[in-house]
C-alpha positions as CSV (number, residue, x, y, z in Angstrom):
1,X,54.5,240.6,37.6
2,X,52.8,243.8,37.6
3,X,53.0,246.2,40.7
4,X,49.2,246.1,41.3
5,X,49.3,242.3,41.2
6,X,52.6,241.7,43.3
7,X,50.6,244.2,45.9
8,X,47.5,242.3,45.9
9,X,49.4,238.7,45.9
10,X,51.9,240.1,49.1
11,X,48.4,240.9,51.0
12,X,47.0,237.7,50.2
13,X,49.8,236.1,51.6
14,X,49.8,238.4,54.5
15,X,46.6,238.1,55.4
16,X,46.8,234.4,55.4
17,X,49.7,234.7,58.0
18,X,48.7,237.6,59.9
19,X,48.4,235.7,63.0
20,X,52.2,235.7,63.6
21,X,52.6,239.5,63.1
22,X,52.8,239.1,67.6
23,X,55.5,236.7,67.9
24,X,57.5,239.4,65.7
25,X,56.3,242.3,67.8
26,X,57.6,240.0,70.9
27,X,61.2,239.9,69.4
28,X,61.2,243.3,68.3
29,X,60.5,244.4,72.2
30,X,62.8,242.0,74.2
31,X,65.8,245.0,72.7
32,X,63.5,247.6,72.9
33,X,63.2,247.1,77.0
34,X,66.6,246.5,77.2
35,X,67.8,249.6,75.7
36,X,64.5,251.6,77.5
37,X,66.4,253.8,80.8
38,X,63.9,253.0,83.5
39,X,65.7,254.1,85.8
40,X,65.7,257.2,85.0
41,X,62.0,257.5,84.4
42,X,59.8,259.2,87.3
43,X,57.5,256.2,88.7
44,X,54.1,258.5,88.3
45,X,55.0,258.9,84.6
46,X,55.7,255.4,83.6
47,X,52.8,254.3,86.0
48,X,50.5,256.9,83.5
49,X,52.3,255.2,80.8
50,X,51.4,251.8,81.8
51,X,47.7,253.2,82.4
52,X,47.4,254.7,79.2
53,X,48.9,251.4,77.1
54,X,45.9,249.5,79.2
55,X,43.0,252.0,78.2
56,X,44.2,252.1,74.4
57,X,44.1,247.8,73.8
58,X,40.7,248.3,75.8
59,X,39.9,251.1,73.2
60,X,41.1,248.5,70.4
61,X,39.1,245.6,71.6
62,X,35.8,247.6,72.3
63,X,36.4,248.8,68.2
64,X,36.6,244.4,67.3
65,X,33.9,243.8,69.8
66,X,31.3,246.6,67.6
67,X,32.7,245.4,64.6
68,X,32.5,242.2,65.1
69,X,29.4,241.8,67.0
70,X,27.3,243.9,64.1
71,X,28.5,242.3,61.3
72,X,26.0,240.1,59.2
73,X,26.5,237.0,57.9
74,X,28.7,236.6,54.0
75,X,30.9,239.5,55.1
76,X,34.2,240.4,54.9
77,X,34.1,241.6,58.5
78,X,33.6,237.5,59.0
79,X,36.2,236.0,56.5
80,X,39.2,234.5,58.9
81,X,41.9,232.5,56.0
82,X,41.0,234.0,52.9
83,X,39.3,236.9,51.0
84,X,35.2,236.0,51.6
85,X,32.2,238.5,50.9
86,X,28.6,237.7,50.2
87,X,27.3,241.1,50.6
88,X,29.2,244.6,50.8
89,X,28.8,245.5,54.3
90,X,28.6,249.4,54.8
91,X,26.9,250.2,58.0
92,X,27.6,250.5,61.5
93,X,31.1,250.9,62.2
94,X,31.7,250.1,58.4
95,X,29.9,253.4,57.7
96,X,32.8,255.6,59.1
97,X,36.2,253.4,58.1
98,X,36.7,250.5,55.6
99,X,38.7,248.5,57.6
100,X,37.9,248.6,61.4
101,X,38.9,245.4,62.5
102,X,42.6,246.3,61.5
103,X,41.9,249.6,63.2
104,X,41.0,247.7,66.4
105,X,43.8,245.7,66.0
106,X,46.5,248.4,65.5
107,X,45.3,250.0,69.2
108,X,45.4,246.5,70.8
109,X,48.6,245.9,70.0
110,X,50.1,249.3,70.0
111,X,48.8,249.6,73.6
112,X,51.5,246.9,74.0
113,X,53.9,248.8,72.4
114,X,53.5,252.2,74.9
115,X,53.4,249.6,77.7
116,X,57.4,249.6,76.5
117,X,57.9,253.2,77.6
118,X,59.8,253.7,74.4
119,X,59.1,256.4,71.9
120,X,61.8,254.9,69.1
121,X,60.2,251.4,69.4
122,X,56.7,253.0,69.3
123,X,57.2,254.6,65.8
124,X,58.8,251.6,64.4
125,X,56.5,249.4,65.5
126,X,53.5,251.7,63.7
127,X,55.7,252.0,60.9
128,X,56.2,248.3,60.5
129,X,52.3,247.3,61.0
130,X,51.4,250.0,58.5
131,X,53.5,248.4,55.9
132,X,52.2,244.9,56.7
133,X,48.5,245.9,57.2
134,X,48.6,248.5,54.0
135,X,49.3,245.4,51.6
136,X,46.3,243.2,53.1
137,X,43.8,246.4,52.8
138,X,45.0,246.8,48.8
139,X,44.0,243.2,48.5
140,X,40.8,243.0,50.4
141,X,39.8,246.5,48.8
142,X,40.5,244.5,45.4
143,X,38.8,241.7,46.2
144,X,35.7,243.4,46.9
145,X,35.8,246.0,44.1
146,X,36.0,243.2,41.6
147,X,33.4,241.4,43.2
148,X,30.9,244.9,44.0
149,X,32.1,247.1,41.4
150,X,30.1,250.5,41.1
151,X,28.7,249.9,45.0
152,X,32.2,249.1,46.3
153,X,33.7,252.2,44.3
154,X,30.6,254.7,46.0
155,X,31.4,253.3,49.6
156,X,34.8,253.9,49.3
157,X,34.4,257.1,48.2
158,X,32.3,257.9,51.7
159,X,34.2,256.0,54.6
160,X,37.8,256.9,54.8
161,X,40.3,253.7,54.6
162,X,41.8,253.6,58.2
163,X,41.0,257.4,60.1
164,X,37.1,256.8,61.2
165,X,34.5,259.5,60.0
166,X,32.5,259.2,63.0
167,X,29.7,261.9,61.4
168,X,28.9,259.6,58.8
169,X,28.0,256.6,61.1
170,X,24.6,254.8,59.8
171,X,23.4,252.4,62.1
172,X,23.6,248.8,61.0
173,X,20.5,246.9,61.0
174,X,22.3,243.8,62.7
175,X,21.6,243.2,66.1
176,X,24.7,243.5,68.3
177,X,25.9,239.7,69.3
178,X,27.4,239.0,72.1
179,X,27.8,235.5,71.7
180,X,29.6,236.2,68.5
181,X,32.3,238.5,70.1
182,X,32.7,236.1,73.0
183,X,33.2,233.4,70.4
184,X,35.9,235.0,68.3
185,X,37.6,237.4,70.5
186,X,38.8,235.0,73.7
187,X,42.1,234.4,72.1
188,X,42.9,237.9,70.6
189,X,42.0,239.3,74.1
190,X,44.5,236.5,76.0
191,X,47.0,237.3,73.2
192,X,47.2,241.0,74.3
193,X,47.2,239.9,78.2
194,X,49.9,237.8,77.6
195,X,51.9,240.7,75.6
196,X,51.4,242.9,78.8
197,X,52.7,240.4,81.0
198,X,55.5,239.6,78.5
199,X,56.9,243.4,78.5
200,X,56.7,243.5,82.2
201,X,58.6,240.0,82.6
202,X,61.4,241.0,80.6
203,X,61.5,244.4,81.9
204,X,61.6,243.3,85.9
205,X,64.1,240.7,84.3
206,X,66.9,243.4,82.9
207,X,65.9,245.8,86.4
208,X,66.3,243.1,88.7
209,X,68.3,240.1,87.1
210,X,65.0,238.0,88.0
211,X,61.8,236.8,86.7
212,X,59.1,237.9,88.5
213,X,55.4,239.5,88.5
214,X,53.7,241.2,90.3
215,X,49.9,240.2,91.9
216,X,47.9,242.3,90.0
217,X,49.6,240.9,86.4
218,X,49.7,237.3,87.6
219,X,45.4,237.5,88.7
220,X,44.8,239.4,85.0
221,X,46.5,236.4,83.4
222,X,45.3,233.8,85.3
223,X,41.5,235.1,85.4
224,X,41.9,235.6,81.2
225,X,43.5,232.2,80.7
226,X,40.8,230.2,82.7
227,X,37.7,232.1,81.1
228,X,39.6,231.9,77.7
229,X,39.7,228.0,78.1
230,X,36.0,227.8,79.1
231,X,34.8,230.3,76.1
232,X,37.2,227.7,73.9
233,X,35.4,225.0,75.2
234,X,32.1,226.3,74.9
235,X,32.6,226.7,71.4
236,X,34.3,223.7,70.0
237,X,31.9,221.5,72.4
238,X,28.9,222.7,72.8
239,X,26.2,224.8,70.8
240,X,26.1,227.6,73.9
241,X,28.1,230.2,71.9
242,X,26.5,229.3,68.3
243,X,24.0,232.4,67.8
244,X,20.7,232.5,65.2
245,X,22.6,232.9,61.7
246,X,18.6,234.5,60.8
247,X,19.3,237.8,62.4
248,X,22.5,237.8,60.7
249,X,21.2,237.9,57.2
């Protein structure tokens, strides 16, 4: 098999499983705490630390919420299992990078990873999701240049891959939806609170030889659960969440 098709098959593939990419990061942080001295560490600096892991997943979720909640209908911004596009979507946040829902997701999980405190297991960890994520971008980007052609080849030559150009934003002409980022962004949200409160389990765990969590964690996870479980709900049940597909279009 050639190189450019073993590339674009290994993203397909990928992509397909992307959803477990966590459960790996989980493993790969139970040695990384274990090995991190935080003891040693002055409690104002890992407590900026800890701050500064927060504000970057919020950063990464407030990119997926744009993203998401602009996109129009027949997108590739809308494709979950496989490779879908209708239409070539290049405006809004699509304007200024090619790929901003992986962008989002890189800062929602790598606030996770500076929630470790660990420099080593920070640069692995954006090494590794590179590598993984580099493969599914060469396959969407060939599955829309077949499908475009001459448009896809002209966009891509404007808005970088994965850095944003933020001066060549054109506003898209799809209304921001909320119901649509409230719809498909409960679980990736409760998925990053549950990462938090995993890092500080297992850490308190090797500190202390015991597993406990603090108030503040324990009301952030049970507040995220219980509205994840009614948005859940809401859209497997009822038509609350479903939003006009017309101003989509």
């Amino acid at each position: 098999m050639a190189l450019l098709h073993s590339f674009e098959s290994s993203g397909n593939f990928l992509f397909k499983y992307r959803g477990q990419l966590p459960v790996v990061l989980f493993i790969l942080a139970v040695p990384a705490i274990y090995s991190t001295p935080y003891m040693e560490m002055n409690t104002e600096t890992l407590k900026i630390v800890k701050l500064v892991a927060i504000f970057v997943s919020v950063l990464g979720f407030m990119f997926r919420a744009y993203a998401i909640g602009t996109t129009p209908k027949g997108t590739s911004g809308r494709n979950t299992k496989e490779q879908v596009a209708n239409v070539l979507n290049s405006t809004g946040v699509y304007s200024i990078v090619r790929h901003p829902l992986y962008l989002g997701n890189y800062f929602m999980w790598i606030g996770i990873v500076i929630f470790v405190a660990n420099i080593s297991f920070f640069i692995i960890c954006s090494l590794l999701f590179w590598l993984y994520y580099e493969r599914i971008m060469f396959a969407e980007e060939r599955y829309l240049e077949k499908k475009f052609g001459q448009d896809y080849l002209v966009w891509s030559m404007k808005a970088p891959a994965f850095i944003p150009a933020f001066g060549k934003f054109i506003q898209s002409g799809t209304p921001f939806s909320v119901k649509t980022v409230l719809r498909r962004e409960y679980s990736g949200v409760l998925a990053t609170v549950l990462g938090f409160v995993f890092v500080e389990l297992i850490r308190n765990y090797f500190l202390f030889k015991q597993v406990i969590l603090g108030e503040k964690y324990l009301i952030v996870l049970i507040l995220t659960a219980v509205i994840a479980l009614i948005l859940r709900s809401l859209k497997h049940y009822t038509g609350i969440l479903k939003e006009d597909e017309s101003l989509r279009d």
